[in-house]
C-alpha positions in Angstrom: -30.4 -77.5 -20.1 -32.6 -79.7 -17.6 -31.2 -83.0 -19.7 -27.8 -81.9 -19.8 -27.7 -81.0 -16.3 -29.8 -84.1 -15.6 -28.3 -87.2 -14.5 -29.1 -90.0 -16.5 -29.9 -91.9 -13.9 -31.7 -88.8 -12.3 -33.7 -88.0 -15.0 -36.9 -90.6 -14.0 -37.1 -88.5 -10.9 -37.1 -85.2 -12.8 -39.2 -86.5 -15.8 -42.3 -84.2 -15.6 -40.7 -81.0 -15.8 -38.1 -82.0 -18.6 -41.0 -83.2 -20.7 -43.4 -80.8 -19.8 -40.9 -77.8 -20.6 -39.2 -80.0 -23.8 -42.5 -80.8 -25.2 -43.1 -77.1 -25.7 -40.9 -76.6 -27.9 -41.3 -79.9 -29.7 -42.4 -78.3 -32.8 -39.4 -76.5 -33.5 -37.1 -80.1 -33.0 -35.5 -81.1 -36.5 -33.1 -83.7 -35.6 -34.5 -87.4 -35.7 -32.2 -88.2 -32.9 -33.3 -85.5 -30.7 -37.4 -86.3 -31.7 -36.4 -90.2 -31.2 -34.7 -88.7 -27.5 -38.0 -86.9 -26.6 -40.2 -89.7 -27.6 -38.6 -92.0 -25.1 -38.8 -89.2 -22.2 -42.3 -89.0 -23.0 -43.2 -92.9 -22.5 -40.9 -92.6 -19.5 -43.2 -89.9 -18.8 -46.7 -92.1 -19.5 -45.1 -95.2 -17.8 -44.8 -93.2 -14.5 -48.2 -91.2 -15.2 -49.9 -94.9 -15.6 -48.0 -96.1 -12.6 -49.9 -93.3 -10.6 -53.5 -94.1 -12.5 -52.6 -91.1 -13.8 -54.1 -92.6 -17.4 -55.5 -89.5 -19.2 -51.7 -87.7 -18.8 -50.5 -90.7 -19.3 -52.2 -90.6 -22.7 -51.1 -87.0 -23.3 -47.8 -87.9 -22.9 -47.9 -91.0 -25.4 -49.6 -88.8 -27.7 -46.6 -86.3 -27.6 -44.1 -89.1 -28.2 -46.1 -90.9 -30.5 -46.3 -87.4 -33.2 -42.2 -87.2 -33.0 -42.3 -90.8 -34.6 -42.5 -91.4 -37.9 -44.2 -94.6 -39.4 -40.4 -95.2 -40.8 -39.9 -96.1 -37.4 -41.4 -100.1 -37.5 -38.3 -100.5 -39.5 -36.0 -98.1 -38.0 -36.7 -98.2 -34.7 -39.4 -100.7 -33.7 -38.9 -101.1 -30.0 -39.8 -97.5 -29.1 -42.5 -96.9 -31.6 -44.5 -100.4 -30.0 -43.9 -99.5 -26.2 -45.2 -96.6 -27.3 -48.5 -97.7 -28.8 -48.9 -100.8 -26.7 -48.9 -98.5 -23.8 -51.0 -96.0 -25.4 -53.8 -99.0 -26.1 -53.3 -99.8 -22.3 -54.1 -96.2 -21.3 -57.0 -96.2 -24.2 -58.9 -98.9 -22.2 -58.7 -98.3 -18.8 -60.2 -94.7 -19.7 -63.0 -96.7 -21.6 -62.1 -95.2 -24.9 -62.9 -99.2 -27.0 -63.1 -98.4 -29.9 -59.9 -96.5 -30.3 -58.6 -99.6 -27.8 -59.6 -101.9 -30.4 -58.1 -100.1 -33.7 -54.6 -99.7 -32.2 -54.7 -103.2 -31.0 -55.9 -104.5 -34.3 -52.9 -102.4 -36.0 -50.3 -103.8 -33.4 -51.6 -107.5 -34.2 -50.5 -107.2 -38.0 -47.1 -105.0 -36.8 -46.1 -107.2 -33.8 -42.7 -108.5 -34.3 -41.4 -110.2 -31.7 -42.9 -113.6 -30.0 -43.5 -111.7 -26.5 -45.4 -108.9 -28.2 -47.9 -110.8 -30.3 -48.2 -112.5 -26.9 -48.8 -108.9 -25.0 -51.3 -108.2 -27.2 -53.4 -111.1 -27.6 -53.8 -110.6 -24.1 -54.6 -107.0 -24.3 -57.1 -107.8 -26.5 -58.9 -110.5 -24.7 -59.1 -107.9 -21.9 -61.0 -105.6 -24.4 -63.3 -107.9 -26.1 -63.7 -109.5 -22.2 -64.6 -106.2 -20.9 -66.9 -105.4 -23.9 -69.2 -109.1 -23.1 -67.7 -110.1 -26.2 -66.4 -113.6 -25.0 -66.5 -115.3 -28.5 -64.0 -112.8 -30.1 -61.6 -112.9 -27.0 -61.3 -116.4 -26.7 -61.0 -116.7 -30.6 -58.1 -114.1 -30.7 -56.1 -116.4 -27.9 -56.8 -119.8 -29.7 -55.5 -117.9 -33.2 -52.2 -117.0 -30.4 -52.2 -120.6 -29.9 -52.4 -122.2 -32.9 -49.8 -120.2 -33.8 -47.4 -121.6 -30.8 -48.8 -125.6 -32.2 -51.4 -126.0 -30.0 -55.0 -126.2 -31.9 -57.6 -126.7 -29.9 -61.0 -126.3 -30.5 -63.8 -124.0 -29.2 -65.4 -126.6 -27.8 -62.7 -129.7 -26.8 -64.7 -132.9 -26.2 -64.6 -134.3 -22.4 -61.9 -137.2 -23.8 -59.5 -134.3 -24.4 -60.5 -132.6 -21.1 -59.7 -136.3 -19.3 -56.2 -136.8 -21.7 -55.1 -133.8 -20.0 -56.0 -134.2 -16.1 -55.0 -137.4 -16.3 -51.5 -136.4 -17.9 -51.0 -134.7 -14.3 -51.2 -137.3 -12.1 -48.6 -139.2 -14.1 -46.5 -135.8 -14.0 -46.9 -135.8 -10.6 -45.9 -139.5 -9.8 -44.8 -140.7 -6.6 -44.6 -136.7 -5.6 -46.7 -134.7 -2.9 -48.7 -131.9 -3.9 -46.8 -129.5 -1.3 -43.3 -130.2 -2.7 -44.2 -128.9 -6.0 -43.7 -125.0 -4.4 -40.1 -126.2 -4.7 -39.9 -126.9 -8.8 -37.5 -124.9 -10.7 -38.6 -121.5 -12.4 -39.5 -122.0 -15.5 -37.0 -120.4 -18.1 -38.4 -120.5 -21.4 -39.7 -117.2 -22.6 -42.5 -118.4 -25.1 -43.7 -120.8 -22.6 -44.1 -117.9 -19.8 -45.3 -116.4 -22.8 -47.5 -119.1 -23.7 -48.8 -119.6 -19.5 -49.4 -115.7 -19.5 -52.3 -116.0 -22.5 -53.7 -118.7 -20.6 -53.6 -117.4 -17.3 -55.4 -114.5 -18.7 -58.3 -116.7 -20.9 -58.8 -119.1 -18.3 -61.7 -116.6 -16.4 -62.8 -115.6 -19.5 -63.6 -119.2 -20.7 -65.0 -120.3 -17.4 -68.1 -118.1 -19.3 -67.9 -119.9 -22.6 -67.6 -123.2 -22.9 -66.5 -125.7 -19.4 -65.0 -128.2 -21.2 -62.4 -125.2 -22.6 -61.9 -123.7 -19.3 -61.1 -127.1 -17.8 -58.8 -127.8 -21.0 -57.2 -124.6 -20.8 -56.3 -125.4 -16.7 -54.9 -128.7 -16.7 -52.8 -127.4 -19.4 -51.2 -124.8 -17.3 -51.0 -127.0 -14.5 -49.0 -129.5 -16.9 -46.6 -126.9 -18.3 -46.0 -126.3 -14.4 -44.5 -129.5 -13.6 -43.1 -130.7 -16.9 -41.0 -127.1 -17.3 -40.8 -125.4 -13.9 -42.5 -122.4 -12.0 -43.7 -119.6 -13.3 -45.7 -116.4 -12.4 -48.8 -118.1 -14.1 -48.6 -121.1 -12.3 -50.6 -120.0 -8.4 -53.0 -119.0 -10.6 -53.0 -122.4 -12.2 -52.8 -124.2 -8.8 -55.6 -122.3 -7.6 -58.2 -122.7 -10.2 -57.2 -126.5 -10.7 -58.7 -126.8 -7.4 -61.9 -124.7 -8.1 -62.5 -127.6 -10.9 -61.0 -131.1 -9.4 -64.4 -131.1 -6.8 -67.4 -130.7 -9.2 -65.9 -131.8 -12.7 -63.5 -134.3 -11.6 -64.8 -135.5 -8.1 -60.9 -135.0 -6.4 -62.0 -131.9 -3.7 -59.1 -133.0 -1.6 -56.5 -133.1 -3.9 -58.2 -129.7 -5.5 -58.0 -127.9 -2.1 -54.1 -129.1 -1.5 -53.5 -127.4 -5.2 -55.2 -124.4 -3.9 -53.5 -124.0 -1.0 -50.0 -124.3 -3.1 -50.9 -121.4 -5.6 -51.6 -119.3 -2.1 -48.4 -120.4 -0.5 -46.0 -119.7 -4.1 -47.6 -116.0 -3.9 -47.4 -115.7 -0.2 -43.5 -117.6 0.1 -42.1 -117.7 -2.9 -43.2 -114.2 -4.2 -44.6 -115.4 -7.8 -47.0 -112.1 -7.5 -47.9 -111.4 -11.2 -51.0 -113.1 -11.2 -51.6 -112.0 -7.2 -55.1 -110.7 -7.7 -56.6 -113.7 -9.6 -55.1 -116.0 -6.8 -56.1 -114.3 -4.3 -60.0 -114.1 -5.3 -59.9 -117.5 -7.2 -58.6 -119.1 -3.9 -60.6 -117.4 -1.7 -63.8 -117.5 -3.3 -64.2 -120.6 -4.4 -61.4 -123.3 -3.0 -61.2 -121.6 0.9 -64.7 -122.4 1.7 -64.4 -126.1 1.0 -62.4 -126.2 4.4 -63.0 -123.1 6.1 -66.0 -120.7 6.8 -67.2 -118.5 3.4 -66.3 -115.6 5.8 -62.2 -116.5 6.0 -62.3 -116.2 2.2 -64.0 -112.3 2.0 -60.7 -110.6 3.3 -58.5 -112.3 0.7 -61.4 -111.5 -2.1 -60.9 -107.8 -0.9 -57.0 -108.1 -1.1 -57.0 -109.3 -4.8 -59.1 -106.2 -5.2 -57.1 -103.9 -4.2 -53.9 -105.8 -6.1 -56.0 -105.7 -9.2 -57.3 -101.7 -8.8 -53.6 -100.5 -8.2 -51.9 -102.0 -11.7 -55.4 -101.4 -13.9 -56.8 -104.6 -14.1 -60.1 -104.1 -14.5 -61.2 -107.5 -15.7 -60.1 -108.8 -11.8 -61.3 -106.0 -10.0 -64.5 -106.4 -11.8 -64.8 -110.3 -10.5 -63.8 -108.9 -7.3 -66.9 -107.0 -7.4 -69.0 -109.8 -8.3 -67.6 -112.4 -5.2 -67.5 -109.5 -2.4 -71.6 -109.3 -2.8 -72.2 -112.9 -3.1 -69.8 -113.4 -0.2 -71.4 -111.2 1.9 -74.7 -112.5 0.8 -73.6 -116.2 2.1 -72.4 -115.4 5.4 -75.7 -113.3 6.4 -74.6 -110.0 5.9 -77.3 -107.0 6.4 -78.8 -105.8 3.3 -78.2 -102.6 3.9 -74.7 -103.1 4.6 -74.7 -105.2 1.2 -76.5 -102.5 -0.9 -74.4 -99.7 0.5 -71.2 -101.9 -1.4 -72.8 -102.7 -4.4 -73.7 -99.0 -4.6 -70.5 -98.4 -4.0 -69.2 -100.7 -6.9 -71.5 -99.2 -9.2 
């Protein structure tokens, strides 16, 4: 009766106490149509609950939807049954349950249809094996992605790689200003946003691995940028191409104009996605070079707070890291700097 008397487009408002009441009686539900019905209220449900940080009834939620489905259901009805255990993995990790995390996640890599879902969870899984100091198996599960999309790089690209790719740039950029580029096209192509997403993710992840990677794994964004258009990756790119043009390729000015575009496509043009890793990225480690380490702590602080609200704990985590060294350059009390890593902790 509360779905029939339910608005559809209601029934997101009202979706706790349709489950909740439904799911009671979810034992006694013989049609497949109305178990497939109540499996998508319930990752309505769990999308909403993990909106909130709600995770663990987010998980309960899942976990209802996920026994009304059937393993016919990769065939039948593939869609639902993946949302439902992609999200489920999502929950999984941010309530630091691994090794569950990394089961699902290893089953969704052999199921995973679709380009944009092998994509969704490589990434998921070089958050994992990221968050578990397990650097070689993350960036080995985002090269396999790649390799996949005809790019095989190496774990360790030589410096004449690194160089083919800067310099591939600069005559991309031609006769062009760095600040016109916030005006480039959006890119369009779904397995390259795909493609930019996976390395938007690895790039911090490589930075602890292996330089020349991190550095190949940049200019490549940065070329996908202006060869196909704009994308939510792209700040990010802009950003942490300027973190590297001073000490690995000796071009601080031009690295601190490419900066300052990623801040200004989040800021004016609204590319949010990758806000958090823009925001500390830039004002960490490219602010500085022109301004005092202590203009860069509140923008440190807002990719924080970005990163804790959607569950990124990989960000929040570097956030962490550059508050305290931030505070320890500009002369902070100890005290006051103990009291926030105790905080952290």
């Amino acid at each position: 009766m509360l779905v029939a008397h339910t608005a559809p487009e209601k029934r997101e408002e009202r979706i706790f106490e349709i489950v909740n009441q439904l799911n009671r009686g979810s034992h006694l539900i013989i049609s497949a149509d109305e178990r497939r019905g109540l499996a998508e209220l319930n990752l309505i449900a769990g999308r909403r609950a993990k909106a909130s940080s709600a995770y663990v009834s987010a998980l309960f939620y899942l976990n209802a939807g996920r026994a009304l489905l059937t393993d016919e259901c990769w065939s039948q009805d593939y869609n639902l049954i993946f949302d439902v255990e992609y999200l489920t993995a999502q929950c999984e990790l941010l309530t630091a349950q691994m090794a569950v995390a990394e089961d699902r996640l290893s089953m969704l890599a052999q199921r995973a249809r679709s380009p944009h879902h092998i994509a969704a969870t490589a990434r998921l899984q070089l958050m994992l094996y990221t968050t578990l100091d397990r650097i070689n198996r993350a960036v080995e599960v985002c090269l396999d992605f790649l390799r996949r999309r005809g790019t095989d790089w190496s774990l360790h690209p030589t410096r004449d790689e690194v160089m083919q790719e800067y310099d591939r740039i600069w005559l991309q950029l031609g006769t062009r200003q760095i600040e016109e580029l916030i005006d480039l096209p959006l890119m369009t192509d779904p397995d390259l946003l795909d493609v930019l997403d996976v390395l938007a993710d690895l790039v911090m992840t490589a930075l602890f691995y292996d330089e020349a990677l991190s550095s190949l794994i940049i200019c490549r964004m940065v070329n996908l940028s202006l060869e196909y258009g704009n994308s939510d990756g792209s700040p990010f790119a802009y950003v942490v191409l300027a973190i590297f043009a001073g000490p690995r390729f000796s071009n601080y000015q031009a690295g601190f104009r490419f900066g300052q575009l990623g801040y200004d496509l989040v800021e004016k043009r609204g590319l949010k996605r990758f806000q958090a890793q823009t925001y500390y990225a830039f004002g960490y480690s490219a602010l500085p070079w022109m301004k005092h380490v202590r203009d860069g702590c509140d923008l440190v602080r807002r990719g924080f707070d970005t990163a804790n609200k959607i569950g990124d704990i990989t960000s929040a985590g570097i956030c962490c890291d550059f508050i305290i060294r931030n505070m320890l350059a500009v002369g902070d009390h100890l005290a006051d700097v103990q009291r926030e890593v105790e905080e952290w902790h």
